[in-house]
MARLO-461411 format. One record per residue (C-alpha): residue number from 1; residue in one letter; x, y, z. Coordinates in steps of 0.25 Angstrom, whole numbers, plus 5000, padded with zeros to 4 digits. Layout:
pos, code, c1, c2, c3
NUM, A, X, Y, Z $
...
REM end
This chain:
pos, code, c1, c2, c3
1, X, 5005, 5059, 4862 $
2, X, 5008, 5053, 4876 $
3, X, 4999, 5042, 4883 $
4, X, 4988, 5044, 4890 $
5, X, 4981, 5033, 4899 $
6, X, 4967, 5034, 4896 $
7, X, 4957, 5033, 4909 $
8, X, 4954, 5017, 4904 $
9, X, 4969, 5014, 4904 $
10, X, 4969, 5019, 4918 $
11, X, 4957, 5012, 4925 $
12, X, 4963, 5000, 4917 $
13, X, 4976, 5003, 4925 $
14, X, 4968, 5005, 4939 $
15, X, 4961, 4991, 4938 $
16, X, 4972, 4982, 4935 $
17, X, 4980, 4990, 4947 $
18, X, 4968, 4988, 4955 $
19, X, 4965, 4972, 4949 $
20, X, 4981, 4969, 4954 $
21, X, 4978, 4975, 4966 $
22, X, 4968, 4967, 4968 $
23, X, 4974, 4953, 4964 $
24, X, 4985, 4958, 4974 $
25, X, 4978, 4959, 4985 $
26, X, 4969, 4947, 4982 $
27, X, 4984, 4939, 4982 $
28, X, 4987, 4946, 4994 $
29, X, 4973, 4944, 5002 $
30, X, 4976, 4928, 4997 $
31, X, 4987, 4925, 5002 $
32, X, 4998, 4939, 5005 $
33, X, 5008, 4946, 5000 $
34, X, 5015, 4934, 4998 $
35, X, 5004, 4926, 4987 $
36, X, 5004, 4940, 4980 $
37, X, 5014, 4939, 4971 $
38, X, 5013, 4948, 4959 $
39, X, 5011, 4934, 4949 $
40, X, 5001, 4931, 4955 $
41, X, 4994, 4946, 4956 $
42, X, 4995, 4947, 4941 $
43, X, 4990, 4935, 4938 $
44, X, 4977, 4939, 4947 $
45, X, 4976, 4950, 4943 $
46, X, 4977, 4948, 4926 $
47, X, 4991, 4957, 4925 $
48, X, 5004, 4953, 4921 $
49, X, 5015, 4952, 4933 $
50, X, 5022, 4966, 4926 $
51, X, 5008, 4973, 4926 $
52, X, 5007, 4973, 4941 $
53, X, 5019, 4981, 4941 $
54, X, 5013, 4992, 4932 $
55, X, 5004, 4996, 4945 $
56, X, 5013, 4993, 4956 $
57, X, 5027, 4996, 4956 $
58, X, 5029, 4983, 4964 $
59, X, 5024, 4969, 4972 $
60, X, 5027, 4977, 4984 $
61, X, 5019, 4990, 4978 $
62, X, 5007, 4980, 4976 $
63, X, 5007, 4973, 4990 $
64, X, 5009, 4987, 4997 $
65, X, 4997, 4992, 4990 $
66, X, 4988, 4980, 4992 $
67, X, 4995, 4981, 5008 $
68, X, 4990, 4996, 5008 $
69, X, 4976, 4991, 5005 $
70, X, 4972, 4979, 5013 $
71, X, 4979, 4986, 5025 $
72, X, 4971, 5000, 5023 $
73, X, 4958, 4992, 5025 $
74, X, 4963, 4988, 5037 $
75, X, 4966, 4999, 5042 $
76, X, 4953, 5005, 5037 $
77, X, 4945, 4996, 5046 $
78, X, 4955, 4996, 5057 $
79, X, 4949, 5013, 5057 $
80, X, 4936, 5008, 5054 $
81, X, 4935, 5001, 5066 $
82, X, 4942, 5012, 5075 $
83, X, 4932, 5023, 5070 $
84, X, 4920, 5015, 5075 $
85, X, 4912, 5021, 5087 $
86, X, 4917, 5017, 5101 $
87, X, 4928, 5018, 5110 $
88, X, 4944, 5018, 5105 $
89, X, 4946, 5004, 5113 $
90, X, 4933, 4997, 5105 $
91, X, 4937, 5003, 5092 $
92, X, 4950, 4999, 5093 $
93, X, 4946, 4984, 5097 $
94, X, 4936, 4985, 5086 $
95, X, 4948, 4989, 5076 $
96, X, 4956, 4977, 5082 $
97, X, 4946, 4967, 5080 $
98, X, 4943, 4970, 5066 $
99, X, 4958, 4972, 5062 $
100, X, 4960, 4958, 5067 $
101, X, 4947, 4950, 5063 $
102, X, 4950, 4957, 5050 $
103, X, 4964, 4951, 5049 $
104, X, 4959, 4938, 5053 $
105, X, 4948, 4937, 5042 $
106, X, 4958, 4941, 5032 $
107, X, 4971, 4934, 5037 $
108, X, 4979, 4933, 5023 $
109, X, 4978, 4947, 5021 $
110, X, 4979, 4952, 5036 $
111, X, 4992, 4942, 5036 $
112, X, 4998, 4950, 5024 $
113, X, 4994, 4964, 5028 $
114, X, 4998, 4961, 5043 $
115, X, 5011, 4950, 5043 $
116, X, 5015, 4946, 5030 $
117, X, 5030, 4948, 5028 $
118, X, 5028, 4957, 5015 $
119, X, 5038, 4970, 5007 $
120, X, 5043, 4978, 5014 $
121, X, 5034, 4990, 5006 $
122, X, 5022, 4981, 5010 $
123, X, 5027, 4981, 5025 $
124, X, 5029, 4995, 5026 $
125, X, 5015, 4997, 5022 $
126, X, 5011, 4987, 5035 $
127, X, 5019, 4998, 5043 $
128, X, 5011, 5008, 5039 $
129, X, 4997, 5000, 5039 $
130, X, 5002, 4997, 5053 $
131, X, 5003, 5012, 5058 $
132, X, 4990, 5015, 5052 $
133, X, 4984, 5004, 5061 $
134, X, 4990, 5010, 5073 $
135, X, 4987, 5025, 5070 $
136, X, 4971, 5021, 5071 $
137, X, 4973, 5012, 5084 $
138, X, 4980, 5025, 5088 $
139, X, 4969, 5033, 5084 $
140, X, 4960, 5024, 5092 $
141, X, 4969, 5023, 5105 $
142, X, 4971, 5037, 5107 $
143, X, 4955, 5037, 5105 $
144, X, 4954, 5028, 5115 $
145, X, 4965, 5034, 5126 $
146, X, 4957, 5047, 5125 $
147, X, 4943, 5042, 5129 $
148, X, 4950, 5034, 5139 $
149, X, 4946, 5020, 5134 $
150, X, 4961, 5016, 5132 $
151, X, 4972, 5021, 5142 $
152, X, 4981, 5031, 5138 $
153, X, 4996, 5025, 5130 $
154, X, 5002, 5027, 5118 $
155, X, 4991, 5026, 5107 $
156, X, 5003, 5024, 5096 $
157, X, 5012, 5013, 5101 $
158, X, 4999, 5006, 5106 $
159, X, 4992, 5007, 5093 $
160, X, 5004, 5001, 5085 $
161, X, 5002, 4990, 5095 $
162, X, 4990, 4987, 5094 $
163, X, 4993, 4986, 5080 $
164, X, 5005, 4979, 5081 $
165, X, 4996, 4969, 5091 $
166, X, 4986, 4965, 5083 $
167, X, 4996, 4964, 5071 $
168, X, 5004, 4954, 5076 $
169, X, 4992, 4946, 5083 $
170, X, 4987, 4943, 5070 $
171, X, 5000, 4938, 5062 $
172, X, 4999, 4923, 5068 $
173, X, 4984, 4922, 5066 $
174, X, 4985, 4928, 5051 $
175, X, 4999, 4921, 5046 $
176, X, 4998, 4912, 5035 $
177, X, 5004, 4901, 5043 $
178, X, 4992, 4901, 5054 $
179, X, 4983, 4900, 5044 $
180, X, 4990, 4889, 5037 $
181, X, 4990, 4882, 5051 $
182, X, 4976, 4885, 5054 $
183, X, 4973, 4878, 5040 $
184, X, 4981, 4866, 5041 $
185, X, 4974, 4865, 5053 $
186, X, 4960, 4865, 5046 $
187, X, 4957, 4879, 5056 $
188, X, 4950, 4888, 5051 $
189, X, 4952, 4903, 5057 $
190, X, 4938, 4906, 5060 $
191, X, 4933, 4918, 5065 $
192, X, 4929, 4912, 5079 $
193, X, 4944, 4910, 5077 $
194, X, 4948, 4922, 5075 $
195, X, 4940, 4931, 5087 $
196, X, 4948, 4925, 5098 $
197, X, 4960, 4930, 5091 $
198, X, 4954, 4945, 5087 $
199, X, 4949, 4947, 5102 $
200, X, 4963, 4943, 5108 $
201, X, 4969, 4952, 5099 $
202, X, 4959, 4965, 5102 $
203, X, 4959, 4961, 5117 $
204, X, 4974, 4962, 5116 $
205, X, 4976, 4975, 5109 $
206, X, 4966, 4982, 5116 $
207, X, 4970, 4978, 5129 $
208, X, 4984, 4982, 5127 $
209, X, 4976, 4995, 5124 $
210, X, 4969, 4998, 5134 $
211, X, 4974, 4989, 5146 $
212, X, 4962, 4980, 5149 $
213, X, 4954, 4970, 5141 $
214, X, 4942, 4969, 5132 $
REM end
């Protein structure tokens, strides 16, 4: 008579997937890619090393998922914002703002979803995770070019700038070795800390959008 996994030995299945998952993520959130070594993930999560291996086909299988995650809520918010009542210039500074003040709150994890040299399976979900930025800043500039509130341009090459723009603006501040010198230092990264580097950013990128200040 062959085996048959009975619906208990499934759900038991689904929760330890779901409990390494989360012991993942946690080592991630900690301290990135990096601290998340697969030891230590087992031992959080109460698994042997070898068990991990029945639910991932491997490290790199593990810290793509847990990539595809934490990025898609990113994203979702990024398209939370742009859906918001108002004109495509204030939704986009709107999306901008909170994409960066989001990043700023959470600097471990932004660093590792945005900078962290990781596999190259992992990178080539950060592609993809970029291009999906870009086609809702897209969205929003062609939006924008039409009720005449941003000057007509190419809403693709700019919208993969502006994602490349606010990107790059954040590796200093979020790197692990800033917030060790800001340590040594005894500073603290404060909020009133952070809100003159957010409103350089959203002046830059929607100036070089639309040509004039805010």
């Amino acid at each position: 008579m062959a085996y048959r996994e009975t619906e208990k030995m499934r759900n038991r299945k689904v929760e330890a997937r779901k409990r390494i998952f989360q012991c993942a993520l946690e080592c991630v959130m900690e301290g990135g890619f990096r601290s998340a070594q697969i030891t230590h993930v087992a031992r959080a999560a109460g698994v042997a090393t070898g068990t991990i291996y029945r639910y991932f086909d491997s490290k790199e299988e593990l810290f793509a998922e847990i990539f595809r995650s934490a990025t898609q809520r990113e994203v979702d918010k990024v398209a939370e914002a742009l859906a918001t009542e108002g004109s495509a210039v204030s939704r986009l500074e709107t999306a901008l703002r909170q994409f960066a003040e989001r990043a700023l709150r959470g600097p471990t994890m932004a660093w590792s979803l945005i900078a962290e040299p990781v596999d190259p399976k992992v990178e080539a979900e950060r592609l993809l995770y970029r291009q999906a930025y870009a086609r809702h800043f897209e969205q929003a500039i062609r939006e924008g070019i039409e009720e005449g509130s941003i000057p007509p341009q190419e809403a693709r090459q700019s919208s993969t700038c502006l994602v490349g723009a606010i990107a790059e603006s954040l590796v200093g501040p979020l790197s692990p070795a800033q917030a060790e010198a800001e340590k040594k230092a005894d500073q603290t990264n404060s909020p009133d800390k952070q809100q003159p580097l957010v409103d350089s950013i959203v002046c830059f990128c929607i100036q070089g959008l639309t040509g004039t200040g805010r």
